[in-house]
C-alpha atoms as one frame of an Amber mdcrd trajectory, in Angstrom:
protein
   0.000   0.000   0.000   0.754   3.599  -0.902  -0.099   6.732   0.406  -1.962
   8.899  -2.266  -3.568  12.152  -2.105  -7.409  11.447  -0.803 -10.446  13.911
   0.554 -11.370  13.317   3.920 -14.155  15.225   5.439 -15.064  15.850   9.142
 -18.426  16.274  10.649 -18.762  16.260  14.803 -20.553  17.933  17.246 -16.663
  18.871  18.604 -16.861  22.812  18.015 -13.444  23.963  17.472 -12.470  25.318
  21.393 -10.910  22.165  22.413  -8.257  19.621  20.416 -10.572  17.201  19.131
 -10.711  18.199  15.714  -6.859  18.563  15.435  -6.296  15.275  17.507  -8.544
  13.211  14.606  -6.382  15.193  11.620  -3.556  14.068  13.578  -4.490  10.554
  13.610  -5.269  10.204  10.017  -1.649  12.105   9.169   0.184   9.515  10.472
  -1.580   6.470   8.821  -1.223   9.020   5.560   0.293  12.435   5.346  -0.981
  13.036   2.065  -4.438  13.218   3.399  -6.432  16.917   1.984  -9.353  17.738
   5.063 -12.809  19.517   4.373 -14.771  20.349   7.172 -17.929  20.082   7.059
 -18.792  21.619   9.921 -17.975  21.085  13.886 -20.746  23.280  15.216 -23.501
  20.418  15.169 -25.387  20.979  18.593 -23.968  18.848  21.032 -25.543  14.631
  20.899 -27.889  16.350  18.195 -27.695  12.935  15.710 -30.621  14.063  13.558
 -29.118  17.421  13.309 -25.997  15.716  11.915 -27.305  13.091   9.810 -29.510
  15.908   7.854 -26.295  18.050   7.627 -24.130  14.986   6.472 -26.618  14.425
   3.403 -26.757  17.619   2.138 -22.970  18.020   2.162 -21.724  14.447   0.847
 -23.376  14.431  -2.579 -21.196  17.737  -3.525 -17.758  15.977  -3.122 -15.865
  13.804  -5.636 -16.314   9.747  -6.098 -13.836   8.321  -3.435 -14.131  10.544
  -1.090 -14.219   9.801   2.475 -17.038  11.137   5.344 -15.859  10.928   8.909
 -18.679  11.736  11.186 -19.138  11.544  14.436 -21.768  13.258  16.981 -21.422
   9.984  19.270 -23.198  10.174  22.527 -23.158   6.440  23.031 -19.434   6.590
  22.913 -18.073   3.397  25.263 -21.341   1.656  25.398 -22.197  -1.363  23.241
 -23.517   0.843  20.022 -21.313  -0.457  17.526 -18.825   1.727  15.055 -19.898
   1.378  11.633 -17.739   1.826   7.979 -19.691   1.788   4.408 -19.347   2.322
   0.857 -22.619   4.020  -0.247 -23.163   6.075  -3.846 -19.255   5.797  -4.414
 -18.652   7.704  -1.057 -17.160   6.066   1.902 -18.309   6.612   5.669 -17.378
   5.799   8.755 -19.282   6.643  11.413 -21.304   5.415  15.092 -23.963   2.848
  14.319 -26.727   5.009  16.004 -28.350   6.946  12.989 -26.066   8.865  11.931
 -25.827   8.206   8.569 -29.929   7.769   7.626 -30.956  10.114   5.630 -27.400
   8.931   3.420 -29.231   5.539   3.635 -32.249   7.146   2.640 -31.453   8.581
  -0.517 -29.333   5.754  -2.139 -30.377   2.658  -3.796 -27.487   0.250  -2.494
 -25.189   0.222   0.275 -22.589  -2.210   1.553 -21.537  -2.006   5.728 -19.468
  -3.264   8.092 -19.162  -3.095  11.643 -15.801  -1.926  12.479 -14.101  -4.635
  14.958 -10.780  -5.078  13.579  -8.238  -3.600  16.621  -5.459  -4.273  14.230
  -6.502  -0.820  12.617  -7.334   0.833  16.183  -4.747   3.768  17.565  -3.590
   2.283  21.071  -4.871   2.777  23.616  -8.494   3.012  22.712  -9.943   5.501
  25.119 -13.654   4.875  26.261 -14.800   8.457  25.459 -12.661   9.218  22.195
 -13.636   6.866  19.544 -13.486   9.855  17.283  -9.676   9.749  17.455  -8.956
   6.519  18.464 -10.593   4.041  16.388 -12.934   6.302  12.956  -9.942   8.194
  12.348  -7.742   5.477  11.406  -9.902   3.732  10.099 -10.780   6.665   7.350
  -6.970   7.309   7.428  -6.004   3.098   6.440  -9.671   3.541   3.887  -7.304
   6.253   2.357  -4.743   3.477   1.966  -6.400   1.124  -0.134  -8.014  -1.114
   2.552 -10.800  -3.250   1.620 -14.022  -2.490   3.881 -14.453  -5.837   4.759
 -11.307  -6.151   6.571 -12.439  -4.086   9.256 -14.653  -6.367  10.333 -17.690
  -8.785   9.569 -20.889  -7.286   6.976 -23.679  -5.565   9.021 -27.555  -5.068
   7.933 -29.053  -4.615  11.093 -28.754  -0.987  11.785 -29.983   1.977  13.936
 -31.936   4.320  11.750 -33.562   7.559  12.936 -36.954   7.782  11.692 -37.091
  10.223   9.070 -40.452  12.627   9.187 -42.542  11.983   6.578 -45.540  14.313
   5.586 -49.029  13.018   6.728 -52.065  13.760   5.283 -55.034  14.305   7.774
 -57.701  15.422   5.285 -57.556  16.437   2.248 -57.383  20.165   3.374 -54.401
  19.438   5.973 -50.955  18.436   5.488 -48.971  17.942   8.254 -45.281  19.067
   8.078 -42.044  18.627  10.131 -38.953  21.046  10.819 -35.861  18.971   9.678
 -33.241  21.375  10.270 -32.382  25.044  11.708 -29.662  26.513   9.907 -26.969
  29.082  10.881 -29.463  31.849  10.003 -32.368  30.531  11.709 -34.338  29.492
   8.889 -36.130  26.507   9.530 -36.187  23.823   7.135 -39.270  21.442   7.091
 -39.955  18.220   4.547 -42.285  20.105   2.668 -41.019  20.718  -1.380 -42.163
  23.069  -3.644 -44.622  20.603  -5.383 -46.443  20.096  -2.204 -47.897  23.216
  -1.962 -50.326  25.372  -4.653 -47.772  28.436  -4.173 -44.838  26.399  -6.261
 -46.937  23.573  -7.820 -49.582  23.206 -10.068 -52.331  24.345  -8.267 -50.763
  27.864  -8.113 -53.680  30.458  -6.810 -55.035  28.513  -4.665 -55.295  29.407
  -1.105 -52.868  28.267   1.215 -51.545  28.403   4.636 -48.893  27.308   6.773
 -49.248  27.012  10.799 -45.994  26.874  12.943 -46.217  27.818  16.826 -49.933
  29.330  16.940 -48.437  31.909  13.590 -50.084  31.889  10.454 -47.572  32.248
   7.842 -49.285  32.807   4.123 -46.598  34.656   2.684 -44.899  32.839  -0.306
 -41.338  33.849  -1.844 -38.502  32.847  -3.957 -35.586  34.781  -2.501 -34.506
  35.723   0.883 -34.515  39.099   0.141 -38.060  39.673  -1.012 -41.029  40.967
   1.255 -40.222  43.732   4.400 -37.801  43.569   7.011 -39.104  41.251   9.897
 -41.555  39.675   7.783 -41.980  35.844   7.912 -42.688  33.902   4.851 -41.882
  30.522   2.759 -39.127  29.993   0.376 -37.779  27.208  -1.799 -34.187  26.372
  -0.190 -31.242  25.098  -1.677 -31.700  21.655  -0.221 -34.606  21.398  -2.381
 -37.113  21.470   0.464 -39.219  24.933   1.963 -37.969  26.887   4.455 -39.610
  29.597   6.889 -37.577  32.618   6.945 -37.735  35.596   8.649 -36.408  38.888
   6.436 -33.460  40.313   8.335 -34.144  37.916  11.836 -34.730  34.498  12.799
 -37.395  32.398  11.996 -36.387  29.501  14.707 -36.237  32.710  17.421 -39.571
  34.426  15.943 -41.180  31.232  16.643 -39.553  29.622  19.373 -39.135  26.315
  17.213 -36.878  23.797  15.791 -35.790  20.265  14.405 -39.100  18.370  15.191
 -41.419  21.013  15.195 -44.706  20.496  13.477 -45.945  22.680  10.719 -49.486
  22.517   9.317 -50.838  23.087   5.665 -53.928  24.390   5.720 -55.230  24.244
   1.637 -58.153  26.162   0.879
């Protein structure tokens, strides 16, 4: 095995205060220097899996074939939840079996996993609270290297999944929505798309509503920078699902809500 030149990117709930972050990238250096790191992003709210998980599949898709996703918001770490590596759309992954990587699942047709029980691969000594650098970091860092996935232990296809929120229909007048995601701006992002809704789909002038947090919201946009300053309305995000903005502010403040929240479509 050689070392070659190979995209690694990071996603943790870590922030970047403390040495965590820098301890994994150390890690994976010395199993290959020629490593090249992308951050994601280390500012996932603290044990927040769903948070993660949503963040990891909007992110992966954008990177090269080959490339490899180490993520890890882990607050199992040291119990029995197992540690999890797979080769899924021609990306690579290694994270904690607890969810992390469902909505990755979710949105690809085929997927091949292994549990991760090699110790030949581990750094020594495996701490019980730092899985992150002791045992997914090499293990990206030897992926780098050319080892096959099924060396690091046995094939694996019972796995924790996070239920993903689907939208439910109550009558034919009511839709009922979910908040996925709060971003950095406080937008909230829910599982509603464009076609779901007269506004954007085909049954455009046709009355329509959206109820978050006792607010009516029936304001419909395609930019962020349309409407007043403070006012809260709907636009199509880049993720390719609706968010609820507020012009200038925070939607997730202006409401008090976020991931989970329940948003109702009132049509007609």
């Amino acid at each position: 095995m050689t070392s070659e030149r190979r995209l690694v990117t990071l996603l943790t709930d870590f922030g970047l205060r403390d040495h965590f972050v820098a301890a994994m990238k150390g890690v994976m250096l010395g199993v290959n220097p020629e490593l090249t790191f992308i951050d994601i992003t280390h500012s996932i709210p603290p044990h927040d899996i769903q948070s993660g998980a949503f963040a990891l599949c909007q992110a992966y898709s954008c990177f090269p074939p080959g490339t490899i996703h180490l993520a890890v918001v882990d607050p199992g770490v040291g119990t029995a939840r197992k540690a999890l590596v797979a080769a899924v759309g021609g990306h690579f992954f290694v994270a904690p079996d607890n969810g992390l990587l469902s909505y990755v699942f979710a949105g690809e047709e085929s997927r091949q996993v292994y549990e991760i029980t090699e110790a030949h691969y581990f750094r020594k000594p495996v701490s019980k609270t730092f899985h992150g650098r002791d045992i997914f970091s090499p293990v990206a860092a030897w992926i780098s290297r050319d080892v096959p996935l099924d060396r690091f232990g046995p094939p694996i296809t019972q796995l924790v999944e996070l239920e993903i929120p689907e939208l439910r229909r109550v009558r034919d007048t009511l839709i009922e929505a979910t908040v996925l995601a709060v971003d950095h701006f406080g937008n909230l992002v829910t599982n509603l798309k464009p076609a779901d809704i007269p506004a954007y789909g085909d049954g455009a002038g046709r009355p329509c509503r959206l109820l978050v947090a006792q607010r009516e919201i029936n304001r419909f946009r395609t930019t962020f920078g349309e409407g007043s300053p403070g006012e809260i309305f709907v636009v199509p995000g880049s993720t390719g699902f609706l968010e609820i903005v507020v012009r200038g502010g925070s939607a997730a403040a202006e409401l008090n809500v976020g991931p989970g929240a329940k948003v109702g479509v009132i049509l007609g």
